[in-house]
C-alpha positions as CSV (number, residue, x, y, z in Angstrom):
1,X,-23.5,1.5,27.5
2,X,-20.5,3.6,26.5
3,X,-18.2,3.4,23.3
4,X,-14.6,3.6,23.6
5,X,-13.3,5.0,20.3
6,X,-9.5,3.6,19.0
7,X,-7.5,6.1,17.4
8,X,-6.4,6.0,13.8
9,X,-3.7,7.2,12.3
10,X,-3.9,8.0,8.4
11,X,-0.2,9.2,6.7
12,X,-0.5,9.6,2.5
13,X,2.1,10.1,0.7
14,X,3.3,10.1,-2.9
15,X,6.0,7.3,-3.8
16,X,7.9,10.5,-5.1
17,X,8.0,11.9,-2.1
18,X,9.4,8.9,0.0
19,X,12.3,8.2,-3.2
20,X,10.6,5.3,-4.6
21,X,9.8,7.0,-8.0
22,X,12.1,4.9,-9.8
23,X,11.3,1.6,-7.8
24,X,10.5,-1.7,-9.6
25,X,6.5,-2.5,-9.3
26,X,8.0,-5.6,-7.1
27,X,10.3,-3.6,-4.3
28,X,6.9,-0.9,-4.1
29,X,4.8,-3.9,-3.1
30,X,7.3,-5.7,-0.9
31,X,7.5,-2.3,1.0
32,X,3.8,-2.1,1.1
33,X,3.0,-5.4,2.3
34,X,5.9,-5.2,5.3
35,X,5.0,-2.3,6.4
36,X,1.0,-3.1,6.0
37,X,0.6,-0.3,3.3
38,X,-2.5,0.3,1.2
39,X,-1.5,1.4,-2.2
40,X,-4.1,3.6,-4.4
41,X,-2.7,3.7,-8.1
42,X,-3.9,3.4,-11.7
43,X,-0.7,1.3,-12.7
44,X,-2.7,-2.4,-13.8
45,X,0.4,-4.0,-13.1
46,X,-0.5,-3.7,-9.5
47,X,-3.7,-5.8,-10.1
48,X,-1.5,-8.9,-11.7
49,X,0.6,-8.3,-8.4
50,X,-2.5,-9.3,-6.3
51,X,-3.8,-11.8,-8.4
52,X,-0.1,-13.3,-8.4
53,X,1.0,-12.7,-4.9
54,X,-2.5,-12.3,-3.1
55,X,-2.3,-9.3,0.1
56,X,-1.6,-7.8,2.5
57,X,-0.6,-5.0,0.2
58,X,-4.3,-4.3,-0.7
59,X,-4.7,-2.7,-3.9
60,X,-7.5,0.1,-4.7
């Protein structure tokens, strides 16, 4: 039997690169979670977003 494999499609980027430097925490995670983001960050107030708000954006 044979395996089909799906393509993936990974894109990084830094928040400063895309202009959302200056962003509240809230409008970062709004964006994430339309546009099925994963946000990597040290920034704890992320964490309180998912506990508050739950995901999609998932949080590492």
């Amino acid at each position: 039997m044979g395996y089909q494999w799906g393509l993936f499609v990974t894109f990084c980027c830094a928040l400063y690169a895309l202009g959302f430097d200056q962003l509240p925490d809230r409008e970062i995670w709004e964006y994430g979670k339309r546009e099925n983001f994963l946000i990597v960050t040290k920034d704890a107030d992320f964490s309180d977003l998912s506990l508050l708000c739950g995901f999609p954006p998932k949080i590492i």
